[in-house]
Wavefront OBJ file of the C-alpha trace (Angstrom):
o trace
v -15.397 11.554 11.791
v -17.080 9.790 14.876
v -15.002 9.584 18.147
v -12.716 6.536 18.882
v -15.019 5.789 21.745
v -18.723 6.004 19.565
v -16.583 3.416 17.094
v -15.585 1.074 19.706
v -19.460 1.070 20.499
v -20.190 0.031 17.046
v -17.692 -2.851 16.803
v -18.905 -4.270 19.769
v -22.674 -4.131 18.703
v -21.868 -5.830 15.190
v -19.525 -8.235 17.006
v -22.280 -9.300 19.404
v -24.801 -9.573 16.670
v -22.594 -12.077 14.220
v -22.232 -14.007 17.384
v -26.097 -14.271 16.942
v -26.589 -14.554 13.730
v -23.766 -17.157 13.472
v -25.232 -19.424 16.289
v -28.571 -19.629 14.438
v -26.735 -20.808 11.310
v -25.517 -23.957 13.386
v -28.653 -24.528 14.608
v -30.551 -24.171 11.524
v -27.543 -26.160 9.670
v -28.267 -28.709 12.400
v -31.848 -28.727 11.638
v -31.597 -28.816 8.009
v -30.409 -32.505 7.716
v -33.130 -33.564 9.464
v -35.686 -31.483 7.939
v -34.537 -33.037 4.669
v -34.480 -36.300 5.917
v -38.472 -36.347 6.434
v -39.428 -34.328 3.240
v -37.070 -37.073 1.033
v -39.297 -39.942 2.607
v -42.695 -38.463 2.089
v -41.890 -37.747 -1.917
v -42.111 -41.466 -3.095
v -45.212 -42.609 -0.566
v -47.256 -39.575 -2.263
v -46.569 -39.995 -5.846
v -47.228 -44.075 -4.965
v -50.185 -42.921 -3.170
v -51.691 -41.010 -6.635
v -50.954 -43.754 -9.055
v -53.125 -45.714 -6.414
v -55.625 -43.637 -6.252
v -55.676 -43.044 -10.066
v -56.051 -47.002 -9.921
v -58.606 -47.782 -7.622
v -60.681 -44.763 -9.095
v -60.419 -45.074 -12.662
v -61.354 -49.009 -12.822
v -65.011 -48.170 -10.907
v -66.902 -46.502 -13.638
v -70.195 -46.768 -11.519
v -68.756 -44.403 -8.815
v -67.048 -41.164 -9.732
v -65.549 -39.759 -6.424
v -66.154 -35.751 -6.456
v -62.388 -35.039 -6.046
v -62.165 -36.291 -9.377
v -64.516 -33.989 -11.122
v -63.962 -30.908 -12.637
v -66.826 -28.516 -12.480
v -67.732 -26.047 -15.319
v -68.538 -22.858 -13.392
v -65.843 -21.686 -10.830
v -67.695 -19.194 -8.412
v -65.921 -20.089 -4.972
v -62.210 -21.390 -4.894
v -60.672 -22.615 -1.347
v -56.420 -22.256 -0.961
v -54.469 -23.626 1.414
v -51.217 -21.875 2.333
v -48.133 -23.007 3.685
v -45.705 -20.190 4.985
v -43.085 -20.467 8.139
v -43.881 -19.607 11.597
v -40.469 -17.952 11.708
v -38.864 -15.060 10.141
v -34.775 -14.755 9.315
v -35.104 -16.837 5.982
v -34.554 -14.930 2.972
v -37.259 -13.895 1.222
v -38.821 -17.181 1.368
v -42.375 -16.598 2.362
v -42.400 -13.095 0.476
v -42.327 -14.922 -2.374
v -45.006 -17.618 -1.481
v -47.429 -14.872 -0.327
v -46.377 -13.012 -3.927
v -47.694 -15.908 -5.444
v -50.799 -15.469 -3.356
v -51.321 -12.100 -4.064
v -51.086 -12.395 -7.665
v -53.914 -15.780 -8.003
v -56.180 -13.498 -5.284
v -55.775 -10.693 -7.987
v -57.255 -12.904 -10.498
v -60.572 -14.511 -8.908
v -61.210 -10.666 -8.086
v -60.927 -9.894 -11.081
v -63.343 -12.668 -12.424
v -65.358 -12.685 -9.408
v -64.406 -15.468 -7.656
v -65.104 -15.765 -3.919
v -61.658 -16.957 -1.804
v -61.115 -19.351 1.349
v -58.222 -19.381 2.916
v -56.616 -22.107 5.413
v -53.379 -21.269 6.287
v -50.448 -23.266 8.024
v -47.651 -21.108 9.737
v -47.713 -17.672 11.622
v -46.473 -15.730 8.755
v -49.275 -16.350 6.067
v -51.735 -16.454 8.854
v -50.846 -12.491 9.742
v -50.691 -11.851 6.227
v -54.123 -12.414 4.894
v -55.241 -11.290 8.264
v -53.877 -8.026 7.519
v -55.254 -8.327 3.679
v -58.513 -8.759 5.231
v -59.118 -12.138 3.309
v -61.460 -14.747 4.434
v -59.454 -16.903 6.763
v -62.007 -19.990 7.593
v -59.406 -22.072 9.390
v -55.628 -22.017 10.518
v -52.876 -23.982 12.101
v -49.869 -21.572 13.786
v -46.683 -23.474 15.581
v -46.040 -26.262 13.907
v -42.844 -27.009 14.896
v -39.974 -28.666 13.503
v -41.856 -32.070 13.490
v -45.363 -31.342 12.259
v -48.095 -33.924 13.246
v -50.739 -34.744 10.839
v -53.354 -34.995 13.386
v -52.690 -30.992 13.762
v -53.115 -30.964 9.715
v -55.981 -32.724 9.519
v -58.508 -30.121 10.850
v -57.731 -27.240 8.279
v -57.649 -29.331 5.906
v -60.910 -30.509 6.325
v -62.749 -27.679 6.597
v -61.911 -27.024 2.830
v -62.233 -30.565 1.636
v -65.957 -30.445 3.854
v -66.959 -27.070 2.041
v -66.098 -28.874 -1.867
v -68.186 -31.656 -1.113
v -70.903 -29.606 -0.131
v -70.918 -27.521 -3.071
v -69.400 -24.476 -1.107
v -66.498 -24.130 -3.257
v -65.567 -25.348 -6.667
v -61.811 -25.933 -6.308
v -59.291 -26.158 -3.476
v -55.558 -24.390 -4.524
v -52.827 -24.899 -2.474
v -49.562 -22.713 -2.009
v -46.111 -23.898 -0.981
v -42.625 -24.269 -1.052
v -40.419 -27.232 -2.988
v -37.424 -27.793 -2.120
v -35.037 -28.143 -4.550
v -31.450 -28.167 -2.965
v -29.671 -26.071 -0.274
v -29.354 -23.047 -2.497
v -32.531 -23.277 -3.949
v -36.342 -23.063 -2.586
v -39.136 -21.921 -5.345
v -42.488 -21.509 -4.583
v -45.402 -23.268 -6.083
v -48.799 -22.975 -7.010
v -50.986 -25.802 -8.145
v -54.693 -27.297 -8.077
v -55.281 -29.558 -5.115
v -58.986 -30.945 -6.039
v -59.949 -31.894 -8.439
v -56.576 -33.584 -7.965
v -54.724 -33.906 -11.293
v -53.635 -36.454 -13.303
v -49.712 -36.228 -12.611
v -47.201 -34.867 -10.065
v -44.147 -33.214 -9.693
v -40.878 -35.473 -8.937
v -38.180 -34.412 -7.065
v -36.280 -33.479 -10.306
v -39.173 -30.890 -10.945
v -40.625 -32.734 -13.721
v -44.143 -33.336 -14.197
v -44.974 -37.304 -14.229
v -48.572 -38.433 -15.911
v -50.285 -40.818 -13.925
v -49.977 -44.648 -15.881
v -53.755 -45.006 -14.629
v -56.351 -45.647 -17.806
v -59.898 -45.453 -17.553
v -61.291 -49.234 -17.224
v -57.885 -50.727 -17.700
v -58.041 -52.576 -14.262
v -60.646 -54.086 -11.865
v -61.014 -54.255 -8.473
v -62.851 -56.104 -5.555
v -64.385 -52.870 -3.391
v -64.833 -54.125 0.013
v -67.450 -53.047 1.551
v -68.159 -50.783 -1.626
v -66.595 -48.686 -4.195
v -67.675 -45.148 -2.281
v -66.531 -46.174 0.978
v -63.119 -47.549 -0.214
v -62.606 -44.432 -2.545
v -63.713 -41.840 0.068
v -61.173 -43.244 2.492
v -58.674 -43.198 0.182
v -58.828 -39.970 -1.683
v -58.896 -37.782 1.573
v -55.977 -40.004 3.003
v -53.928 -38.996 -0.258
v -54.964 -35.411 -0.080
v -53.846 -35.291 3.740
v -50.610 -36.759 2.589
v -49.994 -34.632 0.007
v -50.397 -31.864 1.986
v -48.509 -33.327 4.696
v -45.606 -33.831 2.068
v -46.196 -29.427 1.202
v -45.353 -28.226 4.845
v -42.290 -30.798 5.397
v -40.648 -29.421 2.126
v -41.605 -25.711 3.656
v -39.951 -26.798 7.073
v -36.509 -28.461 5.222
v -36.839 -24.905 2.612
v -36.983 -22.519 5.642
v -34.209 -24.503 7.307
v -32.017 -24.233 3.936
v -32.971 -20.649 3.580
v -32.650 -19.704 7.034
v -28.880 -21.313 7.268
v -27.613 -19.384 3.793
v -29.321 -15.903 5.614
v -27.601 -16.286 8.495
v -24.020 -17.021 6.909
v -24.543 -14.093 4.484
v -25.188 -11.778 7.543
v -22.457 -13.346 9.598
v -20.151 -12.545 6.521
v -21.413 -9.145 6.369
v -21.302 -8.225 9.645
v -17.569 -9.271 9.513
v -16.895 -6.978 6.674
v -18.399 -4.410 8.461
v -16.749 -5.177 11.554
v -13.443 -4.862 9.605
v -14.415 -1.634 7.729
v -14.614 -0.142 11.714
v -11.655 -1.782 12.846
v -9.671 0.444 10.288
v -11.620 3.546 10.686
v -11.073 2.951 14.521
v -7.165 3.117 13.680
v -7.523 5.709 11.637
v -9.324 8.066 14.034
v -6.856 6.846 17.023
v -3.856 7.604 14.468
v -5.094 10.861 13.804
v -5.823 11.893 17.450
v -2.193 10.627 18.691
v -0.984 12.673 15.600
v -2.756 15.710 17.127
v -1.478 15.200 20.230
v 1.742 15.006 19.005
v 1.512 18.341 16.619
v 0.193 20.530 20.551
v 3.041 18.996 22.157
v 5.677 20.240 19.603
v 3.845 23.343 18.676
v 3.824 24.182 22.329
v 7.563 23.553 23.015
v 8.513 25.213 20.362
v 6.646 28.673 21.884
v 8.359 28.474 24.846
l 1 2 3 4 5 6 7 8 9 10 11 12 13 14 15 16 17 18 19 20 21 22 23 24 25 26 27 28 29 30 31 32 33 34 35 36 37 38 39 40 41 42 43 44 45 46 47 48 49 50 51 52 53 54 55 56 57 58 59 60 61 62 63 64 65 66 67 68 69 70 71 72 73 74 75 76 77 78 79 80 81 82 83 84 85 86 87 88 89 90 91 92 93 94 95 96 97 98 99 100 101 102 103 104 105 106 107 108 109 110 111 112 113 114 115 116 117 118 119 120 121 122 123 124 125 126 127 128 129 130 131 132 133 134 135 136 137 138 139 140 141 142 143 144 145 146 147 148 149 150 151 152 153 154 155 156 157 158 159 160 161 162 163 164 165 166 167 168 169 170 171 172 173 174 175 176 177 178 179 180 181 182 183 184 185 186 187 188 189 190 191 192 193 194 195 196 197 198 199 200 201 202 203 204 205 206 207 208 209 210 211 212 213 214 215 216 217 218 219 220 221 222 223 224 225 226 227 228 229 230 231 232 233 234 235 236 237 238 239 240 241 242 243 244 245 246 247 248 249 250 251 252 253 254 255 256 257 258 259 260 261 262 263 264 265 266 267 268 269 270 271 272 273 274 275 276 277 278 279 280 281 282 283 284 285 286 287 288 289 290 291 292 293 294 295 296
Protein backbone atom coordinates (compact mmCIF):
# COMPACT_ATOMS: atom_id res chain seq x y z
CA UNK A 1 0.00 0.00 0.00
CA UNK A 2 1.44 3.54 -0.90
CA UNK A 3 2.54 5.81 2.05
CA UNK A 4 0.06 8.31 3.68
CA UNK A 5 2.29 11.03 2.37
CA UNK A 6 2.54 9.64 -1.70
CA UNK A 7 -1.60 9.58 -1.17
CA UNK A 8 -1.91 12.99 0.08
CA UNK A 9 0.14 13.86 -3.19
CA UNK A 10 -2.44 12.24 -5.26
CA UNK A 11 -5.51 13.92 -3.73
CA UNK A 12 -4.10 17.10 -4.16
CA UNK A 13 -3.17 16.55 -7.93
CA UNK A 14 -6.83 15.23 -8.77
CA UNK A 15 -8.23 18.03 -6.57
CA UNK A 16 -6.32 20.68 -8.53
CA UNK A 17 -7.22 19.16 -11.81
CA UNK A 18 -11.31 19.05 -11.20
CA UNK A 19 -10.74 22.60 -10.25
CA UNK A 20 -9.65 22.79 -13.99
CA UNK A 21 -11.67 20.78 -15.58
CA UNK A 22 -14.69 22.23 -13.69
CA UNK A 23 -13.84 25.92 -14.60
CA UNK A 24 -13.80 25.04 -18.32
CA UNK A 25 -17.29 23.54 -17.97
CA UNK A 26 -18.57 27.13 -16.89
CA UNK A 27 -16.92 28.64 -19.47
CA UNK A 28 -17.87 26.38 -22.16
CA UNK A 29 -21.56 26.26 -20.50
CA UNK A 30 -21.25 30.03 -20.83
CA UNK A 31 -20.31 29.80 -24.35
CA UNK A 32 -22.75 27.30 -25.37
CA UNK A 33 -25.87 29.62 -25.23
CA UNK A 34 -24.38 31.81 -27.37
CA UNK A 35 -22.93 29.47 -29.74
CA UNK A 36 -26.49 28.19 -30.15
CA UNK A 37 -27.90 31.38 -30.43
CA UNK A 38 -26.00 32.09 -33.91
CA UNK A 39 -26.29 28.49 -35.39
CA UNK A 40 -30.45 28.71 -34.62
CA UNK A 41 -30.48 32.03 -36.78
CA UNK A 42 -28.46 30.88 -39.72
CA UNK A 43 -30.83 27.51 -40.17
CA UNK A 44 -33.96 29.34 -41.62
CA UNK A 45 -31.88 32.17 -43.87
CA UNK A 46 -30.11 28.99 -45.60
CA UNK A 47 -32.93 26.73 -46.28
CA UNK A 48 -34.82 30.29 -47.52
CA UNK A 49 -31.74 30.96 -49.35
CA UNK A 50 -32.05 27.30 -51.46
CA UNK A 51 -35.69 27.50 -52.23
CA UNK A 52 -34.46 30.91 -53.77
CA UNK A 53 -31.98 29.74 -55.52
CA UNK A 54 -33.97 26.66 -56.72
CA UNK A 55 -36.36 29.60 -57.92
CA UNK A 56 -34.40 31.96 -59.66
CA UNK A 57 -32.49 28.95 -61.36
CA UNK A 58 -35.05 26.66 -62.39
CA UNK A 59 -37.40 29.41 -64.20
CA UNK A 60 -34.17 30.44 -66.71
CA UNK A 61 -34.02 27.50 -68.97
CA UNK A 62 -31.54 29.43 -71.32
CA UNK A 63 -28.84 29.53 -68.55
CA UNK A 64 -27.95 26.45 -66.55
CA UNK A 65 -25.53 27.65 -63.75
CA UNK A 66 -22.64 24.83 -63.39
CA UNK A 67 -23.42 24.31 -59.65
CA UNK A 68 -26.44 22.85 -60.85
CA UNK A 69 -25.07 20.18 -63.06
CA UNK A 70 -24.19 16.89 -62.35
CA UNK A 71 -21.36 15.53 -64.36
CA UNK A 72 -21.14 11.86 -65.58
CA UNK A 73 -17.48 11.01 -64.93
CA UNK A 74 -16.17 11.76 -61.33
CA UNK A 75 -12.24 11.82 -61.64
CA UNK A 76 -11.38 14.73 -59.06
CA UNK A 77 -13.68 15.41 -55.95
CA UNK A 78 -12.88 18.64 -53.63
CA UNK A 79 -14.10 18.32 -49.54
CA UNK A 80 -14.30 20.80 -47.27
CA UNK A 81 -13.86 19.95 -43.59
CA UNK A 82 -14.99 21.45 -40.58
CA UNK A 83 -13.27 20.17 -37.28
CA UNK A 84 -12.52 22.37 -33.89
CA UNK A 85 -9.45 24.24 -33.25
CA UNK A 86 -9.64 22.87 -29.72
CA UNK A 87 -9.35 19.60 -28.11
CA UNK A 88 -11.30 18.48 -24.59
CA UNK A 89 -14.66 17.65 -26.49
CA UNK A 90 -15.51 14.15 -26.56
CA UNK A 91 -14.84 12.40 -29.38
CA UNK A 92 -16.30 14.96 -31.52
CA UNK A 93 -13.87 15.52 -34.29
CA UNK A 94 -12.72 11.72 -34.14
CA UNK A 95 -15.76 11.01 -35.46
CA UNK A 96 -15.91 13.76 -38.23
CA UNK A 97 -12.39 12.81 -39.42
CA UNK A 98 -13.84 8.89 -39.24
CA UNK A 99 -16.20 9.99 -41.62
CA UNK A 100 -13.35 11.38 -43.65
CA UNK A 101 -11.34 8.54 -43.59
CA UNK A 102 -13.90 6.21 -44.65
CA UNK A 103 -15.23 8.60 -48.13
CA UNK A 104 -11.09 9.06 -48.76
CA UNK A 105 -11.09 5.14 -48.65
CA UNK A 106 -13.56 5.07 -51.36
CA UNK A 107 -12.29 7.59 -54.22
CA UNK A 108 -8.96 5.48 -53.64
CA UNK A 109 -10.45 2.82 -54.21
CA UNK A 110 -12.17 4.04 -57.51
CA UNK A 111 -9.48 6.32 -58.34
CA UNK A 112 -10.61 9.45 -57.52
CA UNK A 113 -8.17 12.33 -56.97
CA UNK A 114 -9.01 14.38 -53.38
CA UNK A 115 -8.83 18.25 -52.38
CA UNK A 116 -9.02 19.14 -49.22
CA UNK A 117 -9.91 22.69 -47.54
CA UNK A 118 -10.10 22.45 -44.09
CA UNK A 119 -11.50 24.85 -41.29
CA UNK A 120 -10.11 24.30 -37.67
CA UNK A 121 -6.61 23.18 -36.30
CA UNK A 122 -7.62 19.70 -35.68
CA UNK A 123 -8.60 18.48 -39.29
CA UNK A 124 -5.93 20.70 -40.62
CA UNK A 125 -3.09 18.44 -38.59
CA UNK A 126 -4.94 15.51 -39.49
CA UNK A 127 -4.78 15.25 -43.20
CA UNK A 128 -1.46 16.90 -42.83
CA UNK A 129 -0.31 13.95 -41.08
CA UNK A 130 -2.38 11.59 -43.70
CA UNK A 131 -0.38 13.23 -46.25
CA UNK A 132 -3.60 14.34 -48.23
CA UNK A 133 -3.69 17.16 -50.59
CA UNK A 134 -4.46 20.16 -48.47
CA UNK A 135 -4.97 23.14 -51.24
CA UNK A 136 -6.26 25.67 -48.74
CA UNK A 137 -7.03 26.12 -44.90
CA UNK A 138 -8.44 28.41 -42.30
CA UNK A 139 -6.98 27.64 -38.43
CA UNK A 140 -8.39 29.99 -35.36
CA UNK A 141 -11.55 30.75 -35.98
CA UNK A 142 -12.71 31.72 -32.90
CA UNK A 143 -15.84 31.70 -31.13
CA UNK A 144 -17.36 34.25 -33.64
CA UNK A 145 -16.24 33.15 -37.09
CA UNK A 146 -16.24 35.89 -39.84
CA UNK A 147 -17.25 35.00 -43.26
CA UNK A 148 -14.76 37.16 -44.84
CA UNK A 149 -12.13 34.53 -43.19
CA UNK A 150 -14.49 31.71 -44.93
CA UNK A 151 -14.64 33.05 -48.02
CA UNK A 152 -11.05 32.34 -49.28
CA UNK A 153 -11.07 28.43 -48.77
CA UNK A 154 -13.99 28.25 -49.98
CA UNK A 155 -13.20 29.63 -53.09
CA UNK A 156 -10.41 27.96 -54.02
CA UNK A 157 -12.69 24.79 -54.37
CA UNK A 158 -15.66 26.50 -55.89
CA UNK A 159 -12.70 28.26 -58.51
CA UNK A 160 -11.19 24.67 -59.26
CA UNK A 161 -15.20 23.15 -60.20
CA UNK A 162 -15.74 25.82 -62.50
CA UNK A 163 -12.67 25.26 -64.18
CA UNK A 164 -13.13 21.73 -64.70
CA UNK A 165 -10.47 20.82 -61.95
CA UNK A 166 -12.76 18.84 -59.94
CA UNK A 167 -16.09 17.25 -60.52
CA UNK A 168 -17.76 17.62 -57.11
CA UNK A 169 -17.13 19.56 -53.91
CA UNK A 170 -18.11 17.28 -50.44
CA UNK A 171 -18.25 18.86 -47.38
CA UNK A 172 -17.81 17.37 -43.74
CA UNK A 173 -19.33 18.66 -40.51
CA UNK A 174 -21.02 18.60 -37.44
CA UNK A 175 -25.10 19.18 -36.76
CA UNK A 176 -26.12 19.95 -33.86
CA UNK A 177 -28.84 18.31 -32.58
CA UNK A 178 -29.29 19.15 -28.78
CA UNK A 179 -26.92 19.40 -25.77
CA UNK A 180 -26.43 15.68 -25.53
CA UNK A 181 -26.23 15.07 -28.97
CA UNK A 182 -23.70 16.18 -31.94
CA UNK A 183 -23.56 13.65 -35.16
CA UNK A 184 -21.47 14.16 -37.87
CA UNK A 185 -22.41 14.59 -41.44
CA UNK A 186 -21.44 14.00 -44.78
CA UNK A 187 -23.16 15.39 -47.82
CA UNK A 188 -22.63 16.79 -51.52
CA UNK A 189 -22.03 20.51 -51.58
CA UNK A 190 -22.05 21.14 -55.59
CA UNK A 191 -23.81 20.21 -57.50
CA UNK A 192 -25.99 21.48 -54.65
CA UNK A 193 -29.04 19.23 -54.16
CA UNK A 194 -32.44 19.55 -54.43
CA UNK A 195 -33.42 19.57 -50.56
CA UNK A 196 -31.92 20.18 -47.10
CA UNK A 197 -31.81 19.03 -43.80
CA UNK A 198 -34.14 20.90 -41.08
CA UNK A 199 -33.34 21.25 -37.74
CA UNK A 200 -35.52 18.17 -36.89
CA UNK A 201 -33.04 16.11 -39.15
CA UNK A 202 -35.44 15.59 -41.83
CA UNK A 203 -34.73 15.96 -45.34
CA UNK A 204 -37.06 18.82 -47.03
CA UNK A 205 -37.43 18.73 -51.14
CA UNK A 206 -37.08 21.95 -52.58
CA UNK A 207 -40.98 23.28 -53.84
CA UNK A 208 -38.92 24.71 -56.95
CA UNK A 209 -40.30 23.14 -60.54
CA UNK A 210 -38.60 23.46 -63.65
CA UNK A 211 -40.35 26.49 -65.68
CA UNK A 212 -43.00 26.95 -63.08
CA UNK A 213 -42.00 30.68 -62.49
CA UNK A 214 -40.45 33.63 -64.41
CA UNK A 215 -38.28 36.15 -63.64
CA UNK A 216 -36.94 39.65 -64.76
CA UNK A 217 -32.81 38.99 -64.68
CA UNK A 218 -31.32 42.30 -64.24
CA UNK A 219 -28.58 42.82 -65.86
CA UNK A 220 -28.80 39.04 -67.05
CA UNK A 221 -29.65 35.63 -66.01
CA UNK A 222 -25.65 34.54 -65.54
CA UNK A 223 -24.74 37.46 -63.63
CA UNK A 224 -27.77 37.33 -61.23
CA UNK A 225 -27.37 33.45 -60.83
CA UNK A 226 -23.56 33.52 -60.36
CA UNK A 227 -23.98 36.02 -57.55
CA UNK A 228 -26.41 34.17 -56.04
CA UNK A 229 -25.38 30.59 -56.06
CA UNK A 230 -21.84 31.32 -54.52
CA UNK A 231 -23.59 33.66 -51.89
CA UNK A 232 -25.79 30.51 -50.89
CA UNK A 233 -22.88 28.17 -50.95
CA UNK A 234 -20.84 30.67 -48.61
CA UNK A 235 -23.84 30.65 -46.38
CA UNK A 236 -24.30 27.28 -46.20
CA UNK A 237 -21.05 26.73 -45.26
CA UNK A 238 -21.07 29.52 -42.96
CA UNK A 239 -24.22 27.81 -41.31
CA UNK A 240 -21.60 24.12 -41.13
CA UNK A 241 -18.85 25.75 -38.86
CA UNK A 242 -21.44 27.72 -36.47
CA UNK A 243 -23.24 24.33 -35.75
CA UNK A 244 -19.42 22.84 -35.26
CA UNK A 245 -18.65 25.87 -32.84
CA UNK A 246 -22.31 25.49 -30.71
CA UNK A 247 -21.45 21.16 -31.07
CA UNK A 248 -17.90 21.60 -29.63
CA UNK A 249 -19.28 23.95 -27.00
CA UNK A 250 -22.10 21.23 -26.07
CA UNK A 251 -19.56 18.51 -26.23
CA UNK A 252 -16.88 20.23 -24.56
CA UNK A 253 -19.32 21.24 -21.41
CA UNK A 254 -20.73 17.34 -20.98
CA UNK A 255 -16.58 16.27 -21.12
CA UNK A 256 -15.71 18.43 -18.67
CA UNK A 257 -18.63 17.56 -16.10
CA UNK A 258 -18.00 13.82 -16.72
CA UNK A 259 -14.28 14.37 -15.75
CA UNK A 260 -15.12 16.71 -12.92
CA UNK A 261 -17.45 13.80 -11.67
CA UNK A 262 -14.78 11.38 -12.09
CA UNK A 263 -12.15 13.01 -10.67
CA UNK A 264 -14.42 13.37 -7.55
CA UNK A 265 -14.95 9.70 -7.36
CA UNK A 266 -11.52 9.24 -7.54
CA UNK A 267 -10.74 11.82 -5.17
CA UNK A 268 -13.08 9.97 -2.74
CA UNK A 269 -11.73 6.45 -3.51
CA UNK A 270 -8.14 8.19 -2.01
CA UNK A 271 -9.71 9.91 0.70
CA UNK A 272 -10.63 6.39 2.16
CA UNK A 273 -7.54 4.62 1.23
CA UNK A 274 -5.73 7.68 2.88
CA UNK A 275 -7.72 6.66 6.21
CA UNK A 276 -7.14 3.42 5.79
CA UNK A 277 -3.34 3.57 5.49
CA UNK A 278 -3.26 6.33 8.47
CA UNK A 279 -5.56 3.77 10.53
CA UNK A 280 -3.32 1.09 9.92
CA UNK A 281 -0.04 2.96 10.72
CA UNK A 282 -1.56 4.44 14.16
CA UNK A 283 -2.63 0.73 14.70
CA UNK A 284 1.07 -0.22 14.29
CA UNK A 285 2.17 2.22 16.39
CA UNK A 286 -0.02 1.24 18.87
CA UNK A 287 0.79 -2.77 18.63
CA UNK A 288 5.25 -1.47 19.25
CA UNK A 289 4.10 0.51 22.04
CA UNK A 290 2.26 -2.36 23.87
CA UNK A 291 4.48 -5.07 22.60
CA UNK A 292 7.34 -3.11 24.01
CA UNK A 293 5.86 -2.48 27.51
CA UNK A 294 4.91 -5.59 27.86
CA UNK A 295 8.92 -6.83 27.47
CA UNK A 296 9.97 -4.75 29.98
Amino acid sequence: MAGSKEIRTKIKSVQSTRKITKAMEMVAASKMKKAQDRMRATRPYVARALHIAMHVARANVEYRHPFLVKRDNVKRAGAIVVTTDKGLCGGLNTNILRLVVQQAKEWEAKGIEARYAVVGNKGFSFLQRMGSNVVSHVVNVGDRPSLERLIGPVKVLLDAYTAGEIDEIHIFATRFVNTMKQEPIHSTLIPIPQSYIDASGQTVESEAREGAWDYIYEPDAKTVLDALMTRYIEALVYQMVVESLASEQSARMVAMKAASDNAATIIDELTLIYNKARQAAITQEIAEIVGGAAAV
